[in-house]
C-alpha distance (Angstrom), angle and dihedral (degrees) to the residues before:
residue distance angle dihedral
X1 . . .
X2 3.62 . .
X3 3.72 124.8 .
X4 3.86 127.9 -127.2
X5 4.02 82.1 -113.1
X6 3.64 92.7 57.5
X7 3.87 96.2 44.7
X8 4.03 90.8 47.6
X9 3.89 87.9 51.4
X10 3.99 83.2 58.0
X11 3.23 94.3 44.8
X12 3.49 93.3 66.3
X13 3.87 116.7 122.6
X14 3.58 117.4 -117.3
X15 3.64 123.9 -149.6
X16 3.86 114.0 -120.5
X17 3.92 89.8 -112.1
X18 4.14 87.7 49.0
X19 3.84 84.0 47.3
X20 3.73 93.7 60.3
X21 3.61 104.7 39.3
X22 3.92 77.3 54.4
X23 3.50 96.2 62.6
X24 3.89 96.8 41.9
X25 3.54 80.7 62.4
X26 3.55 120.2 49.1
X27 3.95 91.6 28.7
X28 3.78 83.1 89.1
X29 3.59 84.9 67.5
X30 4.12 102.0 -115.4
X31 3.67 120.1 -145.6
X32 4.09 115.3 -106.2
X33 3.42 127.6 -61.3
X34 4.33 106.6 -125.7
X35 3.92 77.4 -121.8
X36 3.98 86.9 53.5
X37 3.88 94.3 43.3
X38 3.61 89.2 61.1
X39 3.60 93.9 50.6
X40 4.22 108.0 116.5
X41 3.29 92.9 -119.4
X42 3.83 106.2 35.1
X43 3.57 88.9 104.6
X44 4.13 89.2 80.8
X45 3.04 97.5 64.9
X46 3.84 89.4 74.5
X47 3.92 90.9 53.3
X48 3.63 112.6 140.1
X49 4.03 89.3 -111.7
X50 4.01 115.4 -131.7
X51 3.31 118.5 -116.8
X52 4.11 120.4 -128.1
X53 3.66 118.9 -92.2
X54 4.03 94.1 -97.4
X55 3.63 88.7 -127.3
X56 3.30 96.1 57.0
X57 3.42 96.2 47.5
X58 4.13 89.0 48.0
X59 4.18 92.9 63.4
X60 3.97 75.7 65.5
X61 4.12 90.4 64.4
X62 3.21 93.7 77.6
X63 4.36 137.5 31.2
X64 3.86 109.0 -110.4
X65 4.32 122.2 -125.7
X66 4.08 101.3 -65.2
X67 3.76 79.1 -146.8
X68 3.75 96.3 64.9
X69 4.08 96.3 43.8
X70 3.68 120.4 110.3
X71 3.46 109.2 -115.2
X72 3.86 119.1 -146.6
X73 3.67 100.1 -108.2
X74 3.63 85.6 64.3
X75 3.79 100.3 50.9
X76 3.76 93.2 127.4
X77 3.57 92.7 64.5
X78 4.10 72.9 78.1
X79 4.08 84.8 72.2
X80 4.05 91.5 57.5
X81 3.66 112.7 102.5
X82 3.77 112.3 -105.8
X83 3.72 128.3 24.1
X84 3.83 142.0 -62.4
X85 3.71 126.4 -123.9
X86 3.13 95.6 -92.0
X87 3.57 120.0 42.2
X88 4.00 98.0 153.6
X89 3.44 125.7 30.5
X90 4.13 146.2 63.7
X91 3.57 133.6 -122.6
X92 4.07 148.4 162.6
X93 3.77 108.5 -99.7
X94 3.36 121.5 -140.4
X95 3.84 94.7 -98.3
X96 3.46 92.6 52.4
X97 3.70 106.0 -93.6
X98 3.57 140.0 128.0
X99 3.87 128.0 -108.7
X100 3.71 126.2 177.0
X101 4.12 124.4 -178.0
X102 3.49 121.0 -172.3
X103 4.23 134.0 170.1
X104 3.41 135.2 -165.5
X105 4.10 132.8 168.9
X106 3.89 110.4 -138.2
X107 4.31 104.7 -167.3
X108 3.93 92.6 175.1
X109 4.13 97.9 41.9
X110 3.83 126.9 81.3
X111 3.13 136.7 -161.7
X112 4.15 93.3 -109.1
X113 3.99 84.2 61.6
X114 3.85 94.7 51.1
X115 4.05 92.0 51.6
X116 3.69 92.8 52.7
X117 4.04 100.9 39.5
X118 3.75 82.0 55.6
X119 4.35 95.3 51.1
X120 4.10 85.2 30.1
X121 3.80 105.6 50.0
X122 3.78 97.2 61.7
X123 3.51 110.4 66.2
X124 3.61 98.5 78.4
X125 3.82 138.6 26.4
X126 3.91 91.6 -128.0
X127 3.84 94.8 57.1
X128 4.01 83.8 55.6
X129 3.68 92.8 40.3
X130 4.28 85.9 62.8
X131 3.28 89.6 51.5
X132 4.07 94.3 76.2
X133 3.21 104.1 -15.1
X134 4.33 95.2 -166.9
X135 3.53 89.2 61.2
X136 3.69 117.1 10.6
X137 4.27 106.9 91.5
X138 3.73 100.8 168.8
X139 4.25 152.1 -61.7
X140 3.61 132.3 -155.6
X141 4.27 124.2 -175.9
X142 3.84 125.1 -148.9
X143 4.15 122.4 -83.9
X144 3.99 82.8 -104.9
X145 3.26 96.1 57.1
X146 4.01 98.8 34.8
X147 3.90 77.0 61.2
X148 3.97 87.5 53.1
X149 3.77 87.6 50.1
X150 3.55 94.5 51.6
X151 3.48 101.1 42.5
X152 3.90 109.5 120.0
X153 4.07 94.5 -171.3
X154 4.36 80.4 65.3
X155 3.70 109.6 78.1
X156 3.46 106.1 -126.0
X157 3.93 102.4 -117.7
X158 3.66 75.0 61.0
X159 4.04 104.5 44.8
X160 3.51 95.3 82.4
X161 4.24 99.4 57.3
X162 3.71 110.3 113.4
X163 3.46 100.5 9.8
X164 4.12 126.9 115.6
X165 3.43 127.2 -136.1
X166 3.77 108.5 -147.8
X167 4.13 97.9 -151.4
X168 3.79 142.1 -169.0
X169 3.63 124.4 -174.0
X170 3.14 142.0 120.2
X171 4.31 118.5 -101.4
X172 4.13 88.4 -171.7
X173 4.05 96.6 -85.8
X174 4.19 92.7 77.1
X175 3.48 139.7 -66.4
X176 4.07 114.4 -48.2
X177 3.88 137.0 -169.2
X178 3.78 100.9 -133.5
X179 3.74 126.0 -161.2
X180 3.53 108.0 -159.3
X181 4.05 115.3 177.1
X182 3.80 104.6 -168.2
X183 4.14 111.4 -152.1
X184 3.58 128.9 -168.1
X185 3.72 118.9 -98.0
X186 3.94 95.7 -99.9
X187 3.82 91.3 49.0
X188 3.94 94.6 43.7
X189 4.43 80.7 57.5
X190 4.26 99.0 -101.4
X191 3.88 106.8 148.2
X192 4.18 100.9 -114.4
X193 3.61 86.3 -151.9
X194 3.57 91.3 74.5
X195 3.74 94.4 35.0
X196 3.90 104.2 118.3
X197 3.93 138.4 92.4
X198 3.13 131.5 -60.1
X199 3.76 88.7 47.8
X200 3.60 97.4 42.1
X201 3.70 135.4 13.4
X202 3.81 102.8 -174.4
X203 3.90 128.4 -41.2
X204 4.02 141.4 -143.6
X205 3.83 115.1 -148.5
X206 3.77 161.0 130.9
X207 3.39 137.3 93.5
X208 4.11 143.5 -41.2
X209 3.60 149.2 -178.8
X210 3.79 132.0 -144.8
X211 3.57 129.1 -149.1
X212 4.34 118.6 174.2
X213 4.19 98.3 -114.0
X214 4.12 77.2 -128.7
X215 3.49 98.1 49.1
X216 3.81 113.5 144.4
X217 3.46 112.7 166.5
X218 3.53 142.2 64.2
X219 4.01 96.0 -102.0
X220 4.03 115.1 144.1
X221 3.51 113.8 -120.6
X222 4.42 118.2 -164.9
X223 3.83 121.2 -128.5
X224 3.86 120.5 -123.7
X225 3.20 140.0 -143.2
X226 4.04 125.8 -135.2
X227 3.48 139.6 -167.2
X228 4.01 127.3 177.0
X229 4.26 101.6 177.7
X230 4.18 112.4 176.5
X231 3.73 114.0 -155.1
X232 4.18 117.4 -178.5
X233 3.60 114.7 -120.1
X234 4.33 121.4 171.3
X235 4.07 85.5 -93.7
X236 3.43 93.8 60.5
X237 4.01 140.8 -86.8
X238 3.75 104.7 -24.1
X239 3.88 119.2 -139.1
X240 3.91 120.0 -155.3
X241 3.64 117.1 -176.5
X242 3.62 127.5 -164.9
X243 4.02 129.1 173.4
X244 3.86 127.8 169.8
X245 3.21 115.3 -172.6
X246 3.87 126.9 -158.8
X247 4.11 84.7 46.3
X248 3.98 140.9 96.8
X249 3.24 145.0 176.8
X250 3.90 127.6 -88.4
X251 3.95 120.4 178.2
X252 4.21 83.9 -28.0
X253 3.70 86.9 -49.9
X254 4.13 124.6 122.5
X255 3.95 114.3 -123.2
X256 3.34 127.1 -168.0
X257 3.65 108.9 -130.7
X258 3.88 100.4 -174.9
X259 3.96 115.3 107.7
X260 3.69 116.3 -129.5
X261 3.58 107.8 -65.1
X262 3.48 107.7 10.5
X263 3.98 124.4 121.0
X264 3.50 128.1 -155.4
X265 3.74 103.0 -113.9
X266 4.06 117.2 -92.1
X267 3.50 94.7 -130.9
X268 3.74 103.4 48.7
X269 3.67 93.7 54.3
X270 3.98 89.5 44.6
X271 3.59 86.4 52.0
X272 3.76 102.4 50.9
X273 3.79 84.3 50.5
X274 3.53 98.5 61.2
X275 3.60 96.2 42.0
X276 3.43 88.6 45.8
X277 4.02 88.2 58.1
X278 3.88 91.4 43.3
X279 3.92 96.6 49.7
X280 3.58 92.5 46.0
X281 3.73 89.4 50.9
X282 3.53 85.1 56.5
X283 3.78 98.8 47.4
X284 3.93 99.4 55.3
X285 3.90 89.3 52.8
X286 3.62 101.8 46.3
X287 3.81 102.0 30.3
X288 3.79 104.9 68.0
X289 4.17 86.2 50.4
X290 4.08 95.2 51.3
X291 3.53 91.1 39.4
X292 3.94 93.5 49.9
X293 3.63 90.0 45.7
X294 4.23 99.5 50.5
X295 3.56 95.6 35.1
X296 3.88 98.1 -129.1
X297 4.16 82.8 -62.7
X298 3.59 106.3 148.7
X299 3.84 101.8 -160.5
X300 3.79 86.3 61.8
C-alpha cells in the first residue's frame, strides 16, 4: 500500500519544462522502477494482452458514411433506447472533423468498477501503464486535483469531474502528451433530465488536446471532445464511445474549431479508433480481476 510519504512525493508539482523532459523519457516505455516492481499490482503489466475481436477491429479498415455519424450537438440521442446507425466506426465529417464510435459488451464489469478505475488510475504512471501496456507510457494530475481524487466526502462516480489527466501514449501515429479535462455530464451538454438508468449507468467524458511528445514545429493541432457513457443491458454493462475531434466545449455547447477548409487528418482519427478498440479490449479483461483483488481501495 502506499504511504502518505510516497503519495506527497507524487504530488509534487512539476514545472512545464520538468513535465516535458518527463514525457520524452518514459514514452519509450522504461522498465520498472524496484519501487514499481513492488507495486501490488505491477504484476499486470506482464499480462499476456488480448487481442481485438478481428471483426471488430475490421469496421476500422475503412471510414463509415459522414452522413450517418452522430454529430456532437446531438449527443443525447445517445440517451434514446436502442442504437444509432452507426455504432462502430470513424469517419471525416463533412466540416472537416473527426468522429469515432465504438461498442463493446462488458458481462463481468459494473458500473461501481468503472467510477473508481476512472478516480483510481491517475495517481501514478504505472496504474496507466497496465492499462495498455503497448501503448500506454504514463499520466500524472496536479496536487489539487490528486486532492479531488482522493477525496472520500466525493462519491467516486463523481471524483473525477474537473480534473485533467495529463497523458502519454501512443494512439498508433507516435507517442503524444494528452490533456484530457474530464467534465461532468451536465457541463459536457447531456440533458440531466434524462440522466438515469436504464439509459445510462455512469459515464467518462470531456474534452482533450494532443500534442506529439517530439513535436518541434509550430503546426496547429484541434482539440476533441470525448464521451465514454455505460448503460446496463441483460448482456452486460454496455460501453458507447464517441470522440470528435476538431471540437470543444463552450458554455456546454460543441464548437467546431476547424478553419474553413481544413480536415482533421485521416490517419489520426483512424488511429485513435483502433487503439481505442485495442485498449478497450484490454480494459474489460483485466478490470474486473484488479478491481476484485483491491477492493475499489484507491491507495492500493
Amino acid at each position: 500500500m502506499a504511504t502518505s510519504e510516497t503519495l506527497r512525493e507524487l504530488a509534487v508539482q512539476q514545472t512545464y519544462t520538468e513535465y516535458l523532459a518527463h514525457t520524452k523519457v518514459k514514452a519509450s516505455l522504461l522498465e520498472l522502477t524496484e519501487e514499481e516492481r513492488a507495486r501490488p499490482f505491477a504484476k499486470y503489466l506482464f499480462d499476456e494482452i488480448p487481442q481485438p475481436d478481428p471483426k471488430a477491429m475490421a469496421v476500422m479498415d475503412q471510414p463509415c458514411d459522414p452522413d450517418k455519424a452522430l454529430l456532437p450537438e446531438d449527443m443525447n440521442r445517445l440517451l434514446d433506447p436502442g442504437y444509432l446507425e452507426v455504432e462502430a466506426g470513424w469517419c471525416i465529417l463533412r466540416n472537416g472533423a473527426g468522429f469515432i464510435a465504438n461498442k463493446s459488451v462488458y458481462p463481468d464489469v459494473t458500473a461501481d468498477m468503472i467510477d473508481w478505475w476512472f478516480a483510481w488510475h491517475p495517481l501514478e504512471d504505472l496504474r496507466y501503464r497496465i492499462w495498455y501496456p503497448p501503448q500506454h507510457a504514463g499520466i500524472m494530475v496536479s496536487p489539487e486535483n490528486r486532492k479531488r481524487l482522493l477525496d472520500e466526502s466525493i462519491p467516486m462516480s463523481q471524483r473525477n469531474w474537473g480534473v485533467t489527466h495529463h497523458v502519454t501514449e501512443n494512439c498508433n501515429c507516435g507517442m503524444d502528451n494528452v490533456d484530457i479535462h474530464f467534465k461532468s455530464p451536465e457541463d459536457f451538454g447531456f440533458d440531466m433530465a434524462r440522466w438515469k438508468r436504464p439509459a445510462v449507468a455512469t459515464v467518462a467524458c470531456g474534452q482533450g488536446w494532443a500534442v506529439s511528445v517530439n513535436k518541434t514545429d509550430d503546426s496547429v493541432t484541434a482539440p476533441a471532445m470525448m464521451c465514454h457513457i455505460f448503460r446496463e443491458t441483460p448482456q452486460g454493462l454496455e460501453h458507447r464511445t464517441r470522440f470528435w475531434m476538431g471540437y470543444r466545449l463552450v458554455g456546454k455547447r460543441p464548437e467546431l474549431t476547424l478553419p474553413p477548409g481544413v480536415r482533421v487528418p485521416a490517419e489520426s482519427v483512424q488511429g485513435l479508433a483502433r487503439h481505442n478498440v485495442s485498449e478497450f479490449t484490454r480494459y474489460a479483461q483485466f478490470l474486473p480481476r484488479i478491481y476484485k483483488e483491491l477492493g475499489g481501495n484507491m491507495l492500493a
